[in-house]
C-alpha positions as CSV (number, residue, x, y, z in Angstrom):
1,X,20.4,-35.3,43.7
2,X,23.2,-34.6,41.1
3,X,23.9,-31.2,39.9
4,X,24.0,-30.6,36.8
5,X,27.5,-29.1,34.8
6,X,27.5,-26.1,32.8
7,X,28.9,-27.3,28.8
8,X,29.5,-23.1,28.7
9,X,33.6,-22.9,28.6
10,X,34.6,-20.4,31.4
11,X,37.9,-18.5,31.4
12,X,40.1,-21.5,33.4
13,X,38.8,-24.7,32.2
14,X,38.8,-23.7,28.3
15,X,40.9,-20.1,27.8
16,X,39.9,-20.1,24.4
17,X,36.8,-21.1,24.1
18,X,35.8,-18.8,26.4
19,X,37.9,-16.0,24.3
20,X,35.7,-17.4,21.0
21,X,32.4,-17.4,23.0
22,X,32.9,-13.8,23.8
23,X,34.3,-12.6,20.6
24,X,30.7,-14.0,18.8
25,X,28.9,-12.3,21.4
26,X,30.4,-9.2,20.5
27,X,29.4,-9.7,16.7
28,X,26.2,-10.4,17.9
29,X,25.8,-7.1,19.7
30,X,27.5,-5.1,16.6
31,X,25.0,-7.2,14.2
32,X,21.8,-6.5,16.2
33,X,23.0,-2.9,16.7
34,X,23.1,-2.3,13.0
35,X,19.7,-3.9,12.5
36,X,18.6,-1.2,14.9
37,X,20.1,1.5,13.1
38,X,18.5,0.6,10.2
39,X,15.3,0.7,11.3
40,X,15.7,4.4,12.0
41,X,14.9,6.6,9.3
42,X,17.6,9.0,9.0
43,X,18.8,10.9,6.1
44,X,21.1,9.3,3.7
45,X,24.3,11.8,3.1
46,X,26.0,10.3,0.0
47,X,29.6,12.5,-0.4
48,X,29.8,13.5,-3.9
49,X,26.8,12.6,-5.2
50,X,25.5,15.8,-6.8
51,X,23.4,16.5,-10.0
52,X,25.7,14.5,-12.3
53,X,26.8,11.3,-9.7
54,X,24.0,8.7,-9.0
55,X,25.3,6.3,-6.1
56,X,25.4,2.1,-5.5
57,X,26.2,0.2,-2.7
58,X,29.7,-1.3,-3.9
59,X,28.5,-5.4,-2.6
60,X,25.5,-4.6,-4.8
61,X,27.5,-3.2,-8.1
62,X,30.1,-5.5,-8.0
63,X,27.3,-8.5,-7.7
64,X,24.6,-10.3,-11.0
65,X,21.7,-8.7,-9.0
66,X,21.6,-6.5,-12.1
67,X,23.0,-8.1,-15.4
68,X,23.2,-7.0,-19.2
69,X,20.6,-9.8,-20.0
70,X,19.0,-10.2,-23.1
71,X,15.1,-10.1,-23.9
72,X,13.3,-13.0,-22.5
73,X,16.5,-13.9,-20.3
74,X,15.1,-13.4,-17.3
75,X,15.1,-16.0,-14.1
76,X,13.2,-16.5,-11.2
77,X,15.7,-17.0,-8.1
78,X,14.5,-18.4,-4.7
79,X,17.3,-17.9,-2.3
80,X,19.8,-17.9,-5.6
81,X,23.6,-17.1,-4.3
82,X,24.8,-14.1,-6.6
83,X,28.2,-14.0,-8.6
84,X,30.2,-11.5,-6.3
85,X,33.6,-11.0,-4.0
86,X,34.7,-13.2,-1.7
87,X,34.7,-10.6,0.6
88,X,30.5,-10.5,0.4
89,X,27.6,-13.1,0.5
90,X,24.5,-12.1,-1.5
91,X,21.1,-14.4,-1.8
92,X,18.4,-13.3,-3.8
93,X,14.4,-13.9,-4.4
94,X,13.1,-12.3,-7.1
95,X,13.1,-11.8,-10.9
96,X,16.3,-11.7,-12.3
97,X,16.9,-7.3,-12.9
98,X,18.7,-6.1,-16.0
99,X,20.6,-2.6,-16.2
100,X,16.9,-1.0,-17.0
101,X,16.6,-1.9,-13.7
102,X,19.3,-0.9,-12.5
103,X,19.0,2.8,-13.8
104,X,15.6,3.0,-12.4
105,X,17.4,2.2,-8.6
106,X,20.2,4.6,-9.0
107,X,17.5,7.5,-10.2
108,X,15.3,6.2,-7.5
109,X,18.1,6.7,-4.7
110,X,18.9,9.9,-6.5
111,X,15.5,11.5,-5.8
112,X,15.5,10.0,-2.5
113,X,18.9,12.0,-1.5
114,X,17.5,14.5,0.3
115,X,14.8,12.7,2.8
116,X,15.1,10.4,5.8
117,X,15.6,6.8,4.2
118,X,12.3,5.1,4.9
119,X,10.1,8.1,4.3
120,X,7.9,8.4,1.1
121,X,9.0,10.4,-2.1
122,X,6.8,11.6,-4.3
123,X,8.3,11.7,-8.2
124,X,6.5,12.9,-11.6
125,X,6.8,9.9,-13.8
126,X,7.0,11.3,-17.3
127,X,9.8,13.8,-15.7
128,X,11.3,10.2,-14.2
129,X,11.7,8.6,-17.1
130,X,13.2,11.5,-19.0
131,X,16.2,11.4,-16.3
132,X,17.0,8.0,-17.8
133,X,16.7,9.2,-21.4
134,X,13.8,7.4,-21.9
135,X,10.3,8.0,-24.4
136,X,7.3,9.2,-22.3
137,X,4.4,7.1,-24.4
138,X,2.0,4.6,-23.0
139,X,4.4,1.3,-23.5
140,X,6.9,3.4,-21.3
141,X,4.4,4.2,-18.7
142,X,3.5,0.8,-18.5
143,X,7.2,-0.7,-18.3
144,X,7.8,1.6,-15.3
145,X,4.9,0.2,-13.8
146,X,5.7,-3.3,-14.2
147,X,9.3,-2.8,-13.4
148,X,8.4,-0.8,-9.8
149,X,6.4,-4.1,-8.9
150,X,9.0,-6.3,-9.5
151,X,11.7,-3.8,-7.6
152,X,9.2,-4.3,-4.2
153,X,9.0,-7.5,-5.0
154,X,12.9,-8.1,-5.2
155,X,14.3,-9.1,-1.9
156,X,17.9,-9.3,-0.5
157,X,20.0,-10.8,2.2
158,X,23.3,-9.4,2.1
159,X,26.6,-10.5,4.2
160,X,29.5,-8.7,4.0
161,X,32.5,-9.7,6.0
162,X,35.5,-8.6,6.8
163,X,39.5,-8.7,6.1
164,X,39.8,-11.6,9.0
165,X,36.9,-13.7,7.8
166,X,34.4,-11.8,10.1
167,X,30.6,-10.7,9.8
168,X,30.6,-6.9,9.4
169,X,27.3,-7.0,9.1
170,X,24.3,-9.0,7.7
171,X,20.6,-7.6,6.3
172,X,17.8,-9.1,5.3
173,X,18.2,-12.2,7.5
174,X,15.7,-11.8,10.6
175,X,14.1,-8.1,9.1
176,X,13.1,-8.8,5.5
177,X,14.8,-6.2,3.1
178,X,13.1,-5.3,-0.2
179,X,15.3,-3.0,-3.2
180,X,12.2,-1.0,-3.0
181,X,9.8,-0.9,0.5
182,X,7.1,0.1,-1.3
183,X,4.8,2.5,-3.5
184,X,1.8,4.3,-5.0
185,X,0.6,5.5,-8.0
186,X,-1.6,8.7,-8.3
187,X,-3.5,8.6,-11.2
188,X,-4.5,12.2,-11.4
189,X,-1.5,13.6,-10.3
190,X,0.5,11.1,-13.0
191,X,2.7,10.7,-9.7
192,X,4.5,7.8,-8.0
193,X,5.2,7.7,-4.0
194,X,7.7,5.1,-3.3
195,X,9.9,4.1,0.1
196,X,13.2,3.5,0.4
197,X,13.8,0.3,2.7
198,X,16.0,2.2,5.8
199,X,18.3,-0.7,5.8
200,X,19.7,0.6,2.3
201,X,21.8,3.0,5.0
202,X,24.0,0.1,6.1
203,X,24.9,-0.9,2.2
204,X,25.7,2.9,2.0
205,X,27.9,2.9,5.2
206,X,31.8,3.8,5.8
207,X,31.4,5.4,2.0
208,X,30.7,1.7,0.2
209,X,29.6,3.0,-2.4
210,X,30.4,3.7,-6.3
211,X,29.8,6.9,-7.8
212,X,28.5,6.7,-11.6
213,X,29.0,9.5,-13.9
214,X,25.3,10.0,-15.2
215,X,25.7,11.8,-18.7
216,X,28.4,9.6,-19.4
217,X,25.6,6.6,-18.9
218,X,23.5,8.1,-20.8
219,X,25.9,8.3,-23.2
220,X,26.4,4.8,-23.6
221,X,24.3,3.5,-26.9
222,X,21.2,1.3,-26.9
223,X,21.8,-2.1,-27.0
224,X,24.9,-1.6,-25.3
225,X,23.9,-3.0,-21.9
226,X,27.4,-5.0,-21.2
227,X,29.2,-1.6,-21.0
228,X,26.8,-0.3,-18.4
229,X,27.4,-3.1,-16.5
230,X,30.9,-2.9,-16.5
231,X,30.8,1.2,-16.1
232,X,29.0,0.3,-12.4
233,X,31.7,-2.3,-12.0
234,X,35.3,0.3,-12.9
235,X,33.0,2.4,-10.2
236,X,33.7,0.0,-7.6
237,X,37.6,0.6,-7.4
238,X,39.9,3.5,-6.8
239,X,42.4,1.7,-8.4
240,X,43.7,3.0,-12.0
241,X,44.7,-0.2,-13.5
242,X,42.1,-2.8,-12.9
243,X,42.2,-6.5,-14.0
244,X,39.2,-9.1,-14.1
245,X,39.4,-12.6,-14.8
246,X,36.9,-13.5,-17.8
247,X,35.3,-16.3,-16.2
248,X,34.2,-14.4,-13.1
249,X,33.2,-11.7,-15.8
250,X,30.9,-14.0,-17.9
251,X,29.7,-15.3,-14.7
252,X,28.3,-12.3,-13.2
253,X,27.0,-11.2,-16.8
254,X,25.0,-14.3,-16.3
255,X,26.2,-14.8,-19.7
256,X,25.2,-18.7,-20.7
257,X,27.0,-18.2,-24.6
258,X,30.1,-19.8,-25.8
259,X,33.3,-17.9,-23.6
260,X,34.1,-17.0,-27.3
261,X,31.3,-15.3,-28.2
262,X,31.6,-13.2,-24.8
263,X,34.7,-12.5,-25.4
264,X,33.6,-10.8,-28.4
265,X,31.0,-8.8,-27.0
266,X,32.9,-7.9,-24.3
267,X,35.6,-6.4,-26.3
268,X,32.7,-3.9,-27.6
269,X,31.6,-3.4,-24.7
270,X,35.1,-2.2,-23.5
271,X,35.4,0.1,-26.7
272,X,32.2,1.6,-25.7
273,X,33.4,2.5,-22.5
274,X,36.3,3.9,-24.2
275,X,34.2,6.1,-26.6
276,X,32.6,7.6,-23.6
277,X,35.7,8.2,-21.7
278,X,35.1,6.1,-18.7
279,X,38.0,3.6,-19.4
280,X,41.3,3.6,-21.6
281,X,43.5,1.1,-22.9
282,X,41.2,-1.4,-22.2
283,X,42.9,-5.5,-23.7
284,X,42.5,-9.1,-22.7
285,X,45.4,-10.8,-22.4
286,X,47.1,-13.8,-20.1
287,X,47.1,-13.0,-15.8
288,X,50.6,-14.4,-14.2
289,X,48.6,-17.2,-13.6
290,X,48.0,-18.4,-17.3
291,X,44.4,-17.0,-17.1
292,X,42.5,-15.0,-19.3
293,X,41.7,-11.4,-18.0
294,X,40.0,-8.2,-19.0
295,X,42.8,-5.0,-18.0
296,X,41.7,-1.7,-18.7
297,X,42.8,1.9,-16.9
298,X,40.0,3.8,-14.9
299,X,40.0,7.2,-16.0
């Protein structure tokens, strides 16, 4: 009878092979220890994030999971790759979110800071949507509603890699993970009781994260969703002088105009942020590379 050979590479027939084959392994381990971890509920400690900060996974704020859409604008993605770093793989099913959206997350993670991540918070919703600056009448009751639906029904894989190329970790692939796990509405008690998905701990590990100055948000005027968009953006980066090229800009504004209209409207957008004190000397001019590029300083 003829035995059968092993195809796995061993240490003397294939040295590097076998170095490979253990080097996956290892990402396996570190991936399937992370999914573990997230399942935990543990509380979230965010440094710096006190009354004034609200807090975003960086690989989320630098994405077009939330863009400065207009009315009507919204998509349905299936699986959709987001605009993002190279440095980050984002696929998305859901309804496309605007920066309404995205101030309901950050508030939502705000109240959440001081419970164990996949444990139910119970929120007043009038005293909710006054945190945002927003009107407490029936249309804005019922914009909440619809809004908190389509968060828990928003869903996320999300790959972020490393400086070599490698995985440093991966969600939503074999657990499913929802930008909101779930919620309630208490009629009587006008209340909401929402979830947190646990894995939102791993987006919000090794200090990931942007912190947004919250009155200065606020601050921003209606209609002037661009500049929030950008504000979470100059959040992302320590660095003082930061450069974007306007294509990948208009890209993850989901913008489908003319690149001269953008232009325009982002040039207002910058001078809002200015106005607010969140950026100076904001210009777009040529990179080194002949490209056009949006510069301001982070202040």
């Amino acid at each position: 009878m003829r035995q059968l050979t092993s195809t796995v590479p061993d240490r003397k027939s294939d040295p590097f092979a076998f170095i490979k084959r253990l080097e996956l392994e290892a990402q396996g381990r570190v991936a399937e220890k992370a999914r573990q971890n997230a399942s935990t509920p543990i509380q979230m400690f965010l440094p710096g994030m006190d009354e004034f900060m609200r807090a975003m996974p960086n690989q989320v704020a630098r994405s077009s999971l939330f863009a400065p859409i207009v009315n009507g604008g919204r998509k349905m993605h299936c699986g959709t790759e987001l605009v993002s770093r190279k440095d980050a793989v984002l696929e998305y099913w859901g309804e496309q979110l605007d920066e309404a959206d995205a101030d309901i997350v950050l508030q939502l993670v705000f109240e959440a800071r001081n419970e164990a991540l996949g444990q139910p918070v119970t929120i007043n919703r009038a005293a909710f949507l006054r945190a945002m600056k927003r009107s407490t009448g029936k249309h804005d009751y019922l914009w909440l509603h619809r809004r908190m639906k389509a968060l828990t029904a928003a869903t996320l894989v999300v790959e972020a890699k490393a400086s070599d190329g490698s995985t440093k970790y991966r969600i939503g692939d074999t657990k499913t993970f929802h930008i909101l796990a779930g919620f309630s509405y208490d009629s009587k008690k006008e209340a909401y009781t929402y979830t947190l998905d646990p894995q939102w701990r791993v987006l919000f590990g090794n200090r990931e994260f942007a912190l947004i100055d919250w009155p200065r948000r606020l601050m921003i005027r209606r209609g002037q969703n661009m500049a929030k968009t950008l504000q979470r953006l100059v959040a992302t980066s320590s660095n003082r002088e930061q450069p974007y090229a306007l294509d990948w800009l208009k890209a993850k504004m989901q913008y489908t105009g003319r690149m001269r209209d953008f232009r325009i409207a982002l040039v207002r957008a910058m001078r809002e942020l200015e106005r607010v004190k969140v950026i100076a000397k904001s210009r777009i001019e040529q990179s080194t590379k002949g490209k056009e590029q949006a510069v301001w300083t982070k202040l």
